[in-house]
C-alpha positions as CSV (number, residue, x, y, z in Angstrom):
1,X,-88.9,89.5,111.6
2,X,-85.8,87.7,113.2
3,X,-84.1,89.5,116.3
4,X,-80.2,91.0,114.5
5,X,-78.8,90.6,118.2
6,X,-76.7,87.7,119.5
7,X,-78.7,85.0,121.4
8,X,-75.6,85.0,123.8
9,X,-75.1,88.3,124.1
10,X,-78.1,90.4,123.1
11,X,-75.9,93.9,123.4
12,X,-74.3,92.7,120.2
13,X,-75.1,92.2,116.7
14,X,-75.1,89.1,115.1
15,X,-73.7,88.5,112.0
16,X,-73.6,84.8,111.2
17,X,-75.9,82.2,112.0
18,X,-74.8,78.8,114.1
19,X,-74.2,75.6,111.2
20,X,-75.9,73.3,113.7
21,X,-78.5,75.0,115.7
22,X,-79.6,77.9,113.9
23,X,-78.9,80.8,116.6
24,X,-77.6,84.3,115.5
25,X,-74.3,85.0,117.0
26,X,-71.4,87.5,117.4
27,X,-67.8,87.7,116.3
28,X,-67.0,86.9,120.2
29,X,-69.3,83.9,119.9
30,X,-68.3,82.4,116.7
31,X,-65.8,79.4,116.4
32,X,-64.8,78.2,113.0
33,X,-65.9,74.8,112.0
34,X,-64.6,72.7,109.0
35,X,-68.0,74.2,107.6
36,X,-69.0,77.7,108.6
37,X,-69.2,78.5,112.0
38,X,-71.1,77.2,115.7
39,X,-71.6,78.5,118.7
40,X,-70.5,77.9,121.9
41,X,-73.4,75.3,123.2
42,X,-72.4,73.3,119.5
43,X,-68.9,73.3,120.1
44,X,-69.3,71.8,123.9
45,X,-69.5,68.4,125.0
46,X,-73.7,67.9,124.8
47,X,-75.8,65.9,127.1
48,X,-79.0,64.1,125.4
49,X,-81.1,66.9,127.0
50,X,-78.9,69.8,125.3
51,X,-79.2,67.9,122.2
52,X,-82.7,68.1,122.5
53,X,-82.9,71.9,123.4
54,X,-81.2,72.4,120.8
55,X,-82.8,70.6,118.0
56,X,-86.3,73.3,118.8
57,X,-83.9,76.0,117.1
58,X,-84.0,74.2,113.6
59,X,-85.8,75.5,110.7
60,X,-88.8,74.0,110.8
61,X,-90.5,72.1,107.8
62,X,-87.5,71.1,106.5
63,X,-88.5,68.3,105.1
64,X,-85.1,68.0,102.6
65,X,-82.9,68.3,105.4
66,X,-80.3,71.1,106.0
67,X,-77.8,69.9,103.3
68,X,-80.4,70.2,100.5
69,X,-81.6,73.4,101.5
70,X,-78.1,75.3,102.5
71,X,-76.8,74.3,98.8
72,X,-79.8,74.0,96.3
73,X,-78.5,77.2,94.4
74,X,-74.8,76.1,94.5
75,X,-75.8,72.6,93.5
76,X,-78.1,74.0,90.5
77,X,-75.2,76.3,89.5
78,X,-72.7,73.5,89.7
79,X,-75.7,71.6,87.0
80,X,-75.5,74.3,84.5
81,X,-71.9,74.0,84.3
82,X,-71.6,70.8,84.0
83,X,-75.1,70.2,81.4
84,X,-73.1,73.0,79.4
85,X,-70.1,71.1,79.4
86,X,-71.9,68.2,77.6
87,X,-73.5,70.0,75.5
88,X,-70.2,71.9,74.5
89,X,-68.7,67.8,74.0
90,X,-71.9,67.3,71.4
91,X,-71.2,70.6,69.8
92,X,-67.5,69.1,68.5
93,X,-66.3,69.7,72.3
94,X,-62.9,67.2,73.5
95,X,-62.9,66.2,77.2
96,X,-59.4,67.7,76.9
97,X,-59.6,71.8,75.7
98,X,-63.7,71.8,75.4
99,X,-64.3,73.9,72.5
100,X,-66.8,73.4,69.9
101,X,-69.0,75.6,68.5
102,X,-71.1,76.3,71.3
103,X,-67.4,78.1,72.9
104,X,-67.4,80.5,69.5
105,X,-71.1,81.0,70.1
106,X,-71.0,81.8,73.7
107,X,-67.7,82.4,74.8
108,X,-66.7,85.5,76.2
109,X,-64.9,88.0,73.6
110,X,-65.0,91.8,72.9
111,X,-64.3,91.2,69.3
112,X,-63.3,88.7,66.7
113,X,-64.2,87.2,63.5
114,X,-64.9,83.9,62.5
115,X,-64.2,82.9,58.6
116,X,-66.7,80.5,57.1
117,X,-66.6,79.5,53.2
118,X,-68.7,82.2,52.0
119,X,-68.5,85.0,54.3
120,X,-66.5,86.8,57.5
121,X,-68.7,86.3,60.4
122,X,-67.6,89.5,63.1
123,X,-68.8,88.8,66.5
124,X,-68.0,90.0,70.5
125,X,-69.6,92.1,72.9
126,X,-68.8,94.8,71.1
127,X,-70.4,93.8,68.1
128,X,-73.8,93.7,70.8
129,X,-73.7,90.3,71.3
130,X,-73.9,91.4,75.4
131,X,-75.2,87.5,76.4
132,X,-71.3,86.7,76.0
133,X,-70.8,88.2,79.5
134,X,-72.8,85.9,81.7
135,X,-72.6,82.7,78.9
136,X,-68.9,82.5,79.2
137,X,-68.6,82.0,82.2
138,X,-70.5,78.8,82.2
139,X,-68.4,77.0,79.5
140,X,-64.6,75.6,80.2
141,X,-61.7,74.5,78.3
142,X,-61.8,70.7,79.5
143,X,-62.9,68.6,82.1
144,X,-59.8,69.3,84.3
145,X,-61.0,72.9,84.2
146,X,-64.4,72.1,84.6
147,X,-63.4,70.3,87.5
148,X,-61.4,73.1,89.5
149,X,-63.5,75.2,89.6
150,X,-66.8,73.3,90.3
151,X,-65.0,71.9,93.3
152,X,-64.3,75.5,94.4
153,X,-67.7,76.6,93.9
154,X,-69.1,73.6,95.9
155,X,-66.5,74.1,99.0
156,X,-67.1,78.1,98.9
157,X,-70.7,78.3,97.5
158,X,-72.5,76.1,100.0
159,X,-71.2,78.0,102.9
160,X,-72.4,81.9,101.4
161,X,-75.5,80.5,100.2
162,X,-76.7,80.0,103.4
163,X,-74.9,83.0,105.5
164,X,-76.1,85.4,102.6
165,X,-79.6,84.0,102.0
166,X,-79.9,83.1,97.9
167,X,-80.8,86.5,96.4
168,X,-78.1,88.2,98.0
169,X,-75.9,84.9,97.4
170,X,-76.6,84.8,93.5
171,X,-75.5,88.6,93.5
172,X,-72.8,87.8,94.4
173,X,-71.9,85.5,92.1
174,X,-72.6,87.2,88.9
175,X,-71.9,90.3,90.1
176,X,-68.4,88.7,90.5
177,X,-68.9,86.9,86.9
178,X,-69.4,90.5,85.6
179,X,-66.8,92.1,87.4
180,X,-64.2,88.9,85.8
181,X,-65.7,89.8,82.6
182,X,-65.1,93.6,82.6
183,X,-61.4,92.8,83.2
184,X,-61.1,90.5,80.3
185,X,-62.2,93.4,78.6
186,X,-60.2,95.8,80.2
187,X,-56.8,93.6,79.6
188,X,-57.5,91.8,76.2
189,X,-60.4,91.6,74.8
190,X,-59.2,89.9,71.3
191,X,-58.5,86.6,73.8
192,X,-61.6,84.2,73.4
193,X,-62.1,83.5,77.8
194,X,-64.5,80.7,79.4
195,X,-64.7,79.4,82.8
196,X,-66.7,80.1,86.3
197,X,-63.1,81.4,87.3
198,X,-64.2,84.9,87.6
199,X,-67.5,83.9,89.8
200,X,-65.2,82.0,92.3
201,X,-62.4,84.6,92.5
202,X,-64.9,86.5,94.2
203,X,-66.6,83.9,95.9
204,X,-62.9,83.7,97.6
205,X,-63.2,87.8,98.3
206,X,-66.2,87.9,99.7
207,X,-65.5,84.8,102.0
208,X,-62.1,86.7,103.0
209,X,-64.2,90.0,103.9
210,X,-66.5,87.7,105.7
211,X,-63.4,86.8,107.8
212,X,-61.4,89.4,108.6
213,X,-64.8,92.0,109.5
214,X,-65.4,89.1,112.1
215,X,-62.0,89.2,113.5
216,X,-61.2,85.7,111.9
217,X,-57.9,85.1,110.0
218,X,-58.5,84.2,106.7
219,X,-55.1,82.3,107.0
220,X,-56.3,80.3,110.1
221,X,-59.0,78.0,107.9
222,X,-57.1,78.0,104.7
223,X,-58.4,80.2,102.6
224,X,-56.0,82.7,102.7
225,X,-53.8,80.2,101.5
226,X,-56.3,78.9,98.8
227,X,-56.4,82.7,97.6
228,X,-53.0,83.4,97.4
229,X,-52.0,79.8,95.6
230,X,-54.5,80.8,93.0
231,X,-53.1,84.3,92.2
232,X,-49.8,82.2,91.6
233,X,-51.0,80.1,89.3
234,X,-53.0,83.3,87.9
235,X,-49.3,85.0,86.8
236,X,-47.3,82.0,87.0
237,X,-49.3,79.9,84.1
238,X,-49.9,80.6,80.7
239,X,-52.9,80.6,79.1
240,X,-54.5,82.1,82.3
241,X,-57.1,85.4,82.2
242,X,-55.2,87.7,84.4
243,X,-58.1,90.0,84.0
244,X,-60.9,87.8,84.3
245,X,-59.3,86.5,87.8
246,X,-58.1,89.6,89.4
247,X,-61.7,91.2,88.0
248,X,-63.4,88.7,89.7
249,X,-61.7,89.0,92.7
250,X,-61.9,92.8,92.9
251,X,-65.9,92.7,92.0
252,X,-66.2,90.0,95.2
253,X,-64.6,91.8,97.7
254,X,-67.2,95.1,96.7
255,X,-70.1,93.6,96.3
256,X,-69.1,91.0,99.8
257,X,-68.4,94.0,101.4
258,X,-71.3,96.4,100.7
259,X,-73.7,93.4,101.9
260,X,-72.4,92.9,104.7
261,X,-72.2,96.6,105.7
262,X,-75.4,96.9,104.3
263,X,-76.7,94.4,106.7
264,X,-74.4,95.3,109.7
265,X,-75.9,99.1,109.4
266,X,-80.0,97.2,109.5
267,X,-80.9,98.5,106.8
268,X,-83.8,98.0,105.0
269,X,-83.5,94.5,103.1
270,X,-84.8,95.9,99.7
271,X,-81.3,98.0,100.1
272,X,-79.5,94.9,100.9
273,X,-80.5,94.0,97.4
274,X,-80.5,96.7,95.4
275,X,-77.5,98.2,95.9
276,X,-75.3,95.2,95.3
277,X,-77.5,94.9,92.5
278,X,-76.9,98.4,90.6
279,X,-73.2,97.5,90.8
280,X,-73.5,94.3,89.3
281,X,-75.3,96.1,86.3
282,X,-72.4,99.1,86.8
283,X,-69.8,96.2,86.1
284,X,-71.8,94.9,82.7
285,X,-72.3,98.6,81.0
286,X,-68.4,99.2,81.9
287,X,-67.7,95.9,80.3
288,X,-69.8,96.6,77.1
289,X,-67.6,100.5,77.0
290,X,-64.4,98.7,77.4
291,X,-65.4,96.4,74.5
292,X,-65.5,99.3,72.4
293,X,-62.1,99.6,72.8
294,X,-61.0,96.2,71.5
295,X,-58.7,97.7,68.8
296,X,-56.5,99.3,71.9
297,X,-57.4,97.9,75.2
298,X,-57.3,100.1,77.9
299,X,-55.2,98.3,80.4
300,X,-53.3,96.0,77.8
């Protein structure tokens, strides 16, 4: 097991790890970096012989380098997305509004029916078809879509993927993707919602939580801003899913907030895991009950 103390101050615990040498270090230690955080030897002019002390703190056997192994989950998210997005295009999809059949199929819904020659098809997650929850959020309504919010998840992703470990990480995400979908169902659950909008709504709570429990201002780095332009657009544009955005957001900041306790308290890491995890599954049964109620939603 890895020491939880700063390697510059071993009185204090350490939440982050150093991008470029690997050491644990404090919120007194930590200065931001365009990605993640360094300490103070990485952030000081280095002399060849620092450069080699410091190169016997990497990972070792890592043979990929650090880029492939700080984003493979984000990058194989990022795949699914866009390998659905093709499929969707096959499926009668436009590179403009996506659609297709594979949206009617999949997308997220609480309840609707779809007419066909012969017969009144009635489908939702309230008519059990519960796979709607995780399946819309992988399918978009265009490429500019598409786009948004891949670029999001890249830029946000890569950095909690590797402070969080990937268990936690993935948690995280469709914890947050749950917690989206719930409010869809909470606000309107007649409205037919795709996108990943809900995963990276809390992708941007969590990193905010991450912040501001370090002392860091969220609005020093830009993601404050980034945050609050996005709630703009959330009530300023139509066509927007108010509840899967601020239910994304809300389900982020939890589920960001109880790791990170869990993990400042040293707690056991099965705990670190499970918890988070029971209120990821919390946020899909409330979102399967608030389907029920499609006919009057309870917060629309």
């Amino acid at each position: 097991m890895t020491s939880k103390n700063c390697y510059w101050h071993s009185d204090r615990y350490a939440g982050v790890t150093c991008q470029r040498c690997d050491r644990r270090i404090c919120a007194e230690c930590m200065h931001t970096a365009s990605v993640g955080f360094h300490c103070p030897a990485c952030i000081a002019p280095q002399s060849i012989h620092s450069r080699r002390q410091r190169t016997s703190f990497s990972r070792p056997n890592s043979k990929l380098g650090n880029f492939s192994e700080q984003s493979l989950t984000t990058r194989s998210l990022i795949s699914v997305n866009l390998l659905v997005f093709l499929l969707a295009l096959l499926k009668g999809g436009s590179l403009g509004s996506g659609g297709g059949d594979i949206t009617i199929d999949f997308g997220l819904v609480g309840y609707g029916r779809v007419l066909s020659p012969f017969s009144i098809d009635y489908v939702g997650v309230a008519e059990g078809e519960w796979w709607r929850m995780i399946t819309g959020g992988f399918l978009h309504a265009g490429v500019i879509h598409l786009a948004f919010n891949m670029f999001l998840l890249w830029m946000l992703g890569s950095q909690l993927e590797r402070l969080l470990g990937m268990t936690s990480y993935l948690i995280l995400y469709f914890g947050s993707l749950l917690s989206g979908a719930l409010g869809v169902m909470l606000l309107d659950p007649l409205a037919l919602t795709v996108g990943a909008s809900g995963a990276v709504f809390g992708l941007m709570g969590a990193t905010v939580v991450y912040q501001l429990r370090r002392g860091l201002s969220p609005w020093s780095n830009g993601i404050g801003s980034l945050l609050l332009i996005n709630l703009i657009f959330t009530f300023a544009r139509p066509n927007i899913s108010v509840g899967g955005h601020i239910g994304g957001l809300m389900g982020g900041l939890l589920i960001g907030w109880l790791i990170d306790e869990i993990d400042a308290r040293g707690l056991p890491i099965f705990i670190k895991r499970l918890v988070p995890l029971l209120i990821a599954i919390s946020f899909s049964v409330a979102c399967v009950w608030a389907s029920s109620y499609w006919y009057d939603p309870i917060l629309g």
